[in-house]
C-alpha positions as CSV (number, residue, x, y, z in Angstrom):
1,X,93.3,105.3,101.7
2,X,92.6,103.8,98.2
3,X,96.1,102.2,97.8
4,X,96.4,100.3,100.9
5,X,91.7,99.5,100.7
6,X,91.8,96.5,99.2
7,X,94.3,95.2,101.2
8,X,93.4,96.7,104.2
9,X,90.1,94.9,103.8
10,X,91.9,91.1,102.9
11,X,93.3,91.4,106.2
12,X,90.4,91.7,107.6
13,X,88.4,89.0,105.9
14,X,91.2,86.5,107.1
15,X,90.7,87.3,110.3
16,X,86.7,87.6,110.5
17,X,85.8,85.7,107.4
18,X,83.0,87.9,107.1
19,X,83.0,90.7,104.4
20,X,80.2,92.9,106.2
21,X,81.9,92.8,109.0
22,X,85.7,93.3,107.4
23,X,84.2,95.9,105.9
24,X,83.6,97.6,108.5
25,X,86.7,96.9,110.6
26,X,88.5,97.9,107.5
27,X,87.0,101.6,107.8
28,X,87.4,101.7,111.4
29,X,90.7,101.3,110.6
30,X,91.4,104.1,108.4
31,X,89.8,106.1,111.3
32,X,92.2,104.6,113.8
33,X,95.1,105.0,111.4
34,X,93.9,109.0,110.4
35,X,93.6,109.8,114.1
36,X,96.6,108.3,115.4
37,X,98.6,109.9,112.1
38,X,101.1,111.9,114.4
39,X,102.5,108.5,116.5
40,X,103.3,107.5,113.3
41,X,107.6,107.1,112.9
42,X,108.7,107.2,109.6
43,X,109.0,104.0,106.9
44,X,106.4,102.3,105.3
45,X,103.3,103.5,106.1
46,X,101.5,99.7,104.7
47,X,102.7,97.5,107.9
48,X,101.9,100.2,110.3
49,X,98.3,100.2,108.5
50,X,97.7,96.3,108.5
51,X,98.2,96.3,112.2
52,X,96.2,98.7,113.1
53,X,93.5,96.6,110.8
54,X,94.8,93.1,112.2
55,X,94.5,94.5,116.5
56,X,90.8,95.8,115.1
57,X,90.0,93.1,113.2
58,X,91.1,90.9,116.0
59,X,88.9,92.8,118.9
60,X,86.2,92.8,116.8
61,X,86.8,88.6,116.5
62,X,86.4,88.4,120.1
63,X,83.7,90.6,120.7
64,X,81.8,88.1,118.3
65,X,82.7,85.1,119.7
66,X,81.5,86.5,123.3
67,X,78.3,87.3,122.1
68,X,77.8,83.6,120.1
69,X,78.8,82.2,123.1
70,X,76.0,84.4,125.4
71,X,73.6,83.2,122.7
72,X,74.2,79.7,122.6
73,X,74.4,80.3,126.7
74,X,70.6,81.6,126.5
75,X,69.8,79.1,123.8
76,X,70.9,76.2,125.2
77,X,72.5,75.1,122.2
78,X,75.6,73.5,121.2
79,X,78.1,75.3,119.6
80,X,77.6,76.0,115.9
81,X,80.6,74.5,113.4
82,X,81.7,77.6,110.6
83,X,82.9,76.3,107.6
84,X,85.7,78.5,105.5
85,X,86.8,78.0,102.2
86,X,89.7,78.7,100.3
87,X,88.9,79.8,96.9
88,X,87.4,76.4,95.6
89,X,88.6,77.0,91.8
90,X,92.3,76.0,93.5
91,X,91.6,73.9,96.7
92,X,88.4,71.7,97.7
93,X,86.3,72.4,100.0
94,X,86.8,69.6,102.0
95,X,91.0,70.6,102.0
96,X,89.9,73.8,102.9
97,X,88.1,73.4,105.7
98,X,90.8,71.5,107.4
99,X,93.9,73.9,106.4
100,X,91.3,76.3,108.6
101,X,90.7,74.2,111.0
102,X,94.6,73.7,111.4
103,X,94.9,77.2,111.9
104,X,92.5,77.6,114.0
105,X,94.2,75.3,116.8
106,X,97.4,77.6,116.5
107,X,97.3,81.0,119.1
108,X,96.0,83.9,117.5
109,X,99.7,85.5,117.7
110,X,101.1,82.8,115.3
111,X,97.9,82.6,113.1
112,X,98.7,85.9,112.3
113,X,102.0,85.9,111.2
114,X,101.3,82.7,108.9
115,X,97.9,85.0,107.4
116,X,100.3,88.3,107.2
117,X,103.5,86.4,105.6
118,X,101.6,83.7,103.6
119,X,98.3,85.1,102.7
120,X,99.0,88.7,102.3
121,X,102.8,88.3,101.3
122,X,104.2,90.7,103.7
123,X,107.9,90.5,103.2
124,X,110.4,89.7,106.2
125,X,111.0,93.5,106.4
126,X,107.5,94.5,106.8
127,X,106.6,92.3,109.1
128,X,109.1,93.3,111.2
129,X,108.5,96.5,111.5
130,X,104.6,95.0,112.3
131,X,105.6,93.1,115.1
132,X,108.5,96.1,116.1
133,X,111.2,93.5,116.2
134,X,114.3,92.7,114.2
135,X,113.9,90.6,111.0
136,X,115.5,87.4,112.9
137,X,112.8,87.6,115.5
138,X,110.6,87.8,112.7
139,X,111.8,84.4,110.9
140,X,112.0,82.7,114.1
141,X,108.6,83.2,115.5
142,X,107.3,82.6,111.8
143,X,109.4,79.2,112.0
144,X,107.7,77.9,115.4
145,X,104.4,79.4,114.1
146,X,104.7,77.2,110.8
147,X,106.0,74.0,113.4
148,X,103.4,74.4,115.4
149,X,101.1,74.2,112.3
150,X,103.0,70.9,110.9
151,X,102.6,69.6,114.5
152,X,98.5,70.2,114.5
153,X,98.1,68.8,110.4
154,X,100.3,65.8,110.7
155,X,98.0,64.7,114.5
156,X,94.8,66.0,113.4
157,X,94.7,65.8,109.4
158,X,97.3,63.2,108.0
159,X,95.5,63.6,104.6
160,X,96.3,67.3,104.2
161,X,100.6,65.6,104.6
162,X,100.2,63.1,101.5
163,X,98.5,65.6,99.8
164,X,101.5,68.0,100.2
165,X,99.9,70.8,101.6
């Protein structure tokens, strides 16, 4: 549990932005992970791990955005705008906000391979045996996941393309 803890929680923060709340689907992991021990086939134990964090992480996403939606419902209220930031010693604000809200527009399927390749530098190999398919699955749905990305930065945020993000 303490080698794969930090990491275990950065996945989680990139999916909930929240670090209460990754936190805590972090450690429901581990619990996940401990009681489902003897389904696990041998190889590295660190992808198996992460996806057990990314399908809680991910539940616990929606459950959050059903009950912000109820509220707003029974408030009457327009939909509040989160703001996310990439550390801001490297990237503004401002930059940040719309590499997120690129994302964002992309399925939650190929936001996650761009988070697990990109942000947590999961190696072809291991994120193959995450999504259980061979490595050239793996660099094609990463490839139309990264397209699809280009497709939503260069219509919605031309800025981010002469920047050279």
């Amino acid at each position: 549990m303490r080698r794969y803890q930090e990491t275990a929680f950065r996945t989680a923060f990139l999916v909930l932005r929240d670090s209460a709340e990754a936190e805590d689907a972090a450690q429901e992991a581990f619990v996940k992970a401990y009681r489902a021990i003897g389904r696990f086939r041998e190889g590295p134990l660190r992808p198996w791990l992460l996806k057990i964090v990314v399908n809680e992480s991910l539940n616990r996403a929606k459950s959050r955005k059903r009950r912000e939606a109820m509220a707003e419902r029974a408030a009457g209220d327009p939909p509040a705008m989160q703001g996310w930031s990439i550390d801001e010693a490297v990237i503004s604000r401002e930059r940040a906000q719309q590499v997120h809200a690129a994302l964002e527009a992309l399925k939650e399927q190929e936001r996650a391979i761009i988070y697990l390749r990109y942000f947590l530098m999961l190696s072809e190999q291991e994120l193959a045996q995450y999504l259980g398919c061979p490595p050239g699955t793996v660099k094609s749905r990463l490839h139309r996941a990264l397209g699809k990305l280009r497709e939503v930065v260069a219509r919605e945020y031309p800025a981010l393309l002469a920047e050279g993000a």
